[in-house]
N, C-alpha and C positions, 0 to 999 in steps of 0.2 A: 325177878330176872331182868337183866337189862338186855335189849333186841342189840341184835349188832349192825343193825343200822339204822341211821338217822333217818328219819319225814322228810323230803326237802319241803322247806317252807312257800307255800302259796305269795306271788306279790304282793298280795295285801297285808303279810304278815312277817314282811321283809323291812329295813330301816335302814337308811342312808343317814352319815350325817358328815357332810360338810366340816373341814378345819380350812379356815381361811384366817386371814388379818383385811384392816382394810387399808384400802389404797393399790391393793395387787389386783393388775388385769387379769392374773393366769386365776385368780379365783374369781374374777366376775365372769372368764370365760366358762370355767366350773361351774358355777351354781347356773349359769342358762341349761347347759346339757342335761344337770341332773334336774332341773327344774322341770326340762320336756321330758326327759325318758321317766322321772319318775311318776309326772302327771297324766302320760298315756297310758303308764301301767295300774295307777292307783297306789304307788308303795309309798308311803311315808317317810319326810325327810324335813332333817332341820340342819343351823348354822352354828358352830359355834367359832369363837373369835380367839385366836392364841392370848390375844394382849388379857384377856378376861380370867386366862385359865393357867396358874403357871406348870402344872403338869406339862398341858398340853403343849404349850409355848418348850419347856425341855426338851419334850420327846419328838415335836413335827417340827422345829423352827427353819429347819434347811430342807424339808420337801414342801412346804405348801404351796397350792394348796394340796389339803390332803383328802381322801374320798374312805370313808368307814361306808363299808356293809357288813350289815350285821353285827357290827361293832368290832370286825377286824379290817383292816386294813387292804384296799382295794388295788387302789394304784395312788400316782402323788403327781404334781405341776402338771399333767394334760389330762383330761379327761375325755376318752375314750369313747364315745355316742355308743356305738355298737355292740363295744365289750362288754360295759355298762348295761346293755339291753341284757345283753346274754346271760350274765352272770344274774338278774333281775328275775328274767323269767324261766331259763331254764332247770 
């Protein structure tokens, strides 16, 4: 029987990940934000790079950078300190 509702996922078992290129500021500004909210909460996060990936590169090339939680799509060019908390720990 499937519940009809979801667990919300604890931070430690939450995943950000980063779609940047390089040489863009709005992703260096990105990866600092996620860098701190997701190191004071303990949630796990990586980078990956359009030029690397040409999925990615189709699908993000005109919002990066771009911010995945949980593997959907969070927001995209500013990243949001607070929202980001929220969306993390609540």
């Amino acid at each position: 029987m499937t519940p009809l509702f979801r667990r919300k996922a604890a931070a430690g078992e939450r995943s950000v990940t980063l779609i940047r290129k390089s040489g863009c500021h709005l992703c260096d500004d990105a990866e600092r934000v996620i860098e701190k909210v997701c190191g004071e909460l303990g949630v796990s996060w990586e980078q990956k790079d359009i030029a690397d990936d040409r999925a990615l590169y189709d699908q993000y090339w005109e919002q990066i950078p771009v911010v995945l939680v949980d593997g959907r799509q969070h927001t995209f060019w500013r990243v949001d300190e607070s929202r980001l908390r929220k969306e993390l720990a609540g």
